[in-house]
C-alpha positions in Angstrom: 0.0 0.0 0.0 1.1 3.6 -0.5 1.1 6.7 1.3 -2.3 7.7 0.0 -4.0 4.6 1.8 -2.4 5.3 5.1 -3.5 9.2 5.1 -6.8 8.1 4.3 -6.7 5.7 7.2 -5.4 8.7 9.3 -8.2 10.7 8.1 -11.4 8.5 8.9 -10.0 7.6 12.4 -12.1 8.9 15.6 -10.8 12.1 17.4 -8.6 12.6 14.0 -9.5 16.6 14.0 -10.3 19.5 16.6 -13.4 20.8 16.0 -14.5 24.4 17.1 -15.0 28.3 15.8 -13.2 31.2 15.1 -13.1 34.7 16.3 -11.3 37.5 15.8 -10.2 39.3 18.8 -8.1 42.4 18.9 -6.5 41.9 15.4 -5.8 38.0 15.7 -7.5 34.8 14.7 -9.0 32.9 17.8 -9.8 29.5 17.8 -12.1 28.2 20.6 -12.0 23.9 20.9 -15.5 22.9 21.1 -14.5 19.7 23.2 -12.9 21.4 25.6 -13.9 25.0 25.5 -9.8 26.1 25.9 -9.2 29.0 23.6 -5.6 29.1 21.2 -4.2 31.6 19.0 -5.1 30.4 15.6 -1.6 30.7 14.1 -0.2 28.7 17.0 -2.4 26.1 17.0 -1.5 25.5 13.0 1.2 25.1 11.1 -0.1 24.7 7.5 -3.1 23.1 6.4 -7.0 22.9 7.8 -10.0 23.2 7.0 -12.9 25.7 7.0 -17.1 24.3 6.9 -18.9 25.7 4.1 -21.8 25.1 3.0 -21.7 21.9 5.4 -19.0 21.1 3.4 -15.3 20.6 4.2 -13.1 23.1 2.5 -9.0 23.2 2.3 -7.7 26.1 3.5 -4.0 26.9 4.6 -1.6 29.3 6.3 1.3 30.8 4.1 3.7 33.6 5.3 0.8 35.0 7.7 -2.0 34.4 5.4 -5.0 32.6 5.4 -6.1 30.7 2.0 -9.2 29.2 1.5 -9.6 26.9 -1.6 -13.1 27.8 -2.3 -14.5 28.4 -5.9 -14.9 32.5 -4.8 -12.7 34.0 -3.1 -13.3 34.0 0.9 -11.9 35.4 3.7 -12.1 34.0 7.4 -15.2 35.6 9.6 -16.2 35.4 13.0 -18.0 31.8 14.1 -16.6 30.0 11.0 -16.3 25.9 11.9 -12.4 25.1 11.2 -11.4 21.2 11.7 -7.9 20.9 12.3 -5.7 17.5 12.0 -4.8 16.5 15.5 -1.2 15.5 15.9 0.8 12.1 16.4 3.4 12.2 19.1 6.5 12.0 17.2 7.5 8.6 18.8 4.7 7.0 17.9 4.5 8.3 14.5 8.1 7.6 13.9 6.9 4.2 14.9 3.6 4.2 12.5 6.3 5.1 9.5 8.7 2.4 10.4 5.9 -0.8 10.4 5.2 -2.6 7.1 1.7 -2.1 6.0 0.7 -5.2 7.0 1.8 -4.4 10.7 0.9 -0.4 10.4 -2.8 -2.3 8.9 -3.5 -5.0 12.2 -2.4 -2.5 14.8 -5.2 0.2 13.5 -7.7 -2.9 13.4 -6.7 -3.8 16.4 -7.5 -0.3 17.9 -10.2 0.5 16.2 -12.1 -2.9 16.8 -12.1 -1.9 20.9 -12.6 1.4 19.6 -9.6 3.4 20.1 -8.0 5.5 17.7 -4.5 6.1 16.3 -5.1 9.3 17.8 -5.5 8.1 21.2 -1.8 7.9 22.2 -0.4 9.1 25.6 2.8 7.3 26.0 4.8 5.9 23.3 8.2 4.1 24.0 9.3 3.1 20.7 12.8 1.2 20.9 12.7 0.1 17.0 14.1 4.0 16.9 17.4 2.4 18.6 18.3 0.2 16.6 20.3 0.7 13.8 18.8 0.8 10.6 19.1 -2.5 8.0 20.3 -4.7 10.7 18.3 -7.7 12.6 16.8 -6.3 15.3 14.5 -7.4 18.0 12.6 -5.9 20.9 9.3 -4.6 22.2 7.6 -1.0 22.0 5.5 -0.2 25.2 2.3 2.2 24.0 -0.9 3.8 26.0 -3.9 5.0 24.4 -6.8 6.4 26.0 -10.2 7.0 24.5 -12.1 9.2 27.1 -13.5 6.6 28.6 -11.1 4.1 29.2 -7.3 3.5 28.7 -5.2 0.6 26.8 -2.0 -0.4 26.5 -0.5 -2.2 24.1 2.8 -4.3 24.3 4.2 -5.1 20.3 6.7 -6.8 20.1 8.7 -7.2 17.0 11.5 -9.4 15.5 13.1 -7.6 12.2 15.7 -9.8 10.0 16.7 -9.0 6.2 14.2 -12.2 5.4 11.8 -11.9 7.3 9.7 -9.5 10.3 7.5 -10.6 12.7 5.0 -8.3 14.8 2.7 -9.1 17.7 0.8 -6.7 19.1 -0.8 -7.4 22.9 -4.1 -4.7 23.6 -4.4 -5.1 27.4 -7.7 -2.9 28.6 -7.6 -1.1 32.2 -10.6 -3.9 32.9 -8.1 -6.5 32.6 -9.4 -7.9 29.1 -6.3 -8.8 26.8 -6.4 -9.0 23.0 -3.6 -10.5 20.5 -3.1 -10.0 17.7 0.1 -11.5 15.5 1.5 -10.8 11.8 3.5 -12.8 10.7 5.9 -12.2 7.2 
């Protein structure tokens, strides 16, 4: 699979975007979550792309050197209590982990999640010891990862065995009730 498949995945997973409207106080853009009710500077809170609801519709838009764009078939500027969706962030462990796996492996550990309903999104704590190993050798070990959904937290154990003819990947969900899941690919 390529790229492409993986961003969609990224896209259609739960608690993927922050949600919430814009208002523009004393000269700046401010963007108030609608989960949490915390207000942000709109420029801090993004570093490129988002989007803007039109129309009920999702539109691109973007930040470039202090501007705001809107992809939109007439031209459009920001205004107070537009609906922006912003793409939440991967800590950079885990997603340095997420780029590393095969497809196969990146594939079973979103099915995994997503089957006791948690999200890619979800991830606290990511220990990610495939990042210390070096690169093109055989390497062996396990990543230690906690996810929380809102209304409960998981953490899963994957452990991985990496040779130039084969990798193996099993990935252990254990739920704060106690219930444990496996799941195991094998190349």
């Amino acid at each position: 699979m390529q790229f492409k498949h993986r961003s969609q995945l990224f896209q259609k997973q739960p608690r993927a975007f922050t949600i919430g409207a814009i208002e523009e106080i004393n000269d700046e853009w401010v963007f108030f979550d609608d989960e949490t009710d915390e207000a942000f500077l709109l420029e801090d809170l993004i570093d490129e792309d988002f989007e803007v609801s039109i129309n009920e519709e999702w539109v691109p838009a973007s930040l470039k050197n202090g501007n705001f764009l809107i992809q939109y078939s007439r031209k459009k500027k920001l205004q107070n209590g537009d609906i922006l969706r912003i793409q939440r962030k991967l800590l950079y462990s885990f997603d340095s982990l997420l780029k590393n796996l095969t497809d196969e492996s990146f594939y079973t550990l979103a099915y995994l999640l997503n089957t006791h309903s948690f999200s890619l999104y979800d991830c606290l704590y990511c220990h990610n010891f495939l990042s210390f190993q070096p690169e093109g050798s055989p390497s062996e070990g396990v990543n230690f990862i906690v996810f929380d959904n809102g209304e409960l937290v998981c953490s899963v154990y994957h452990q991985f065995r990496i040779s130039s003819e084969e990798q193996n990947h099993r990935f252990e969900l254990t739920k704060a009730t106690g219930n444990r899941y496996l799941l195991t690919q094998l190349s």
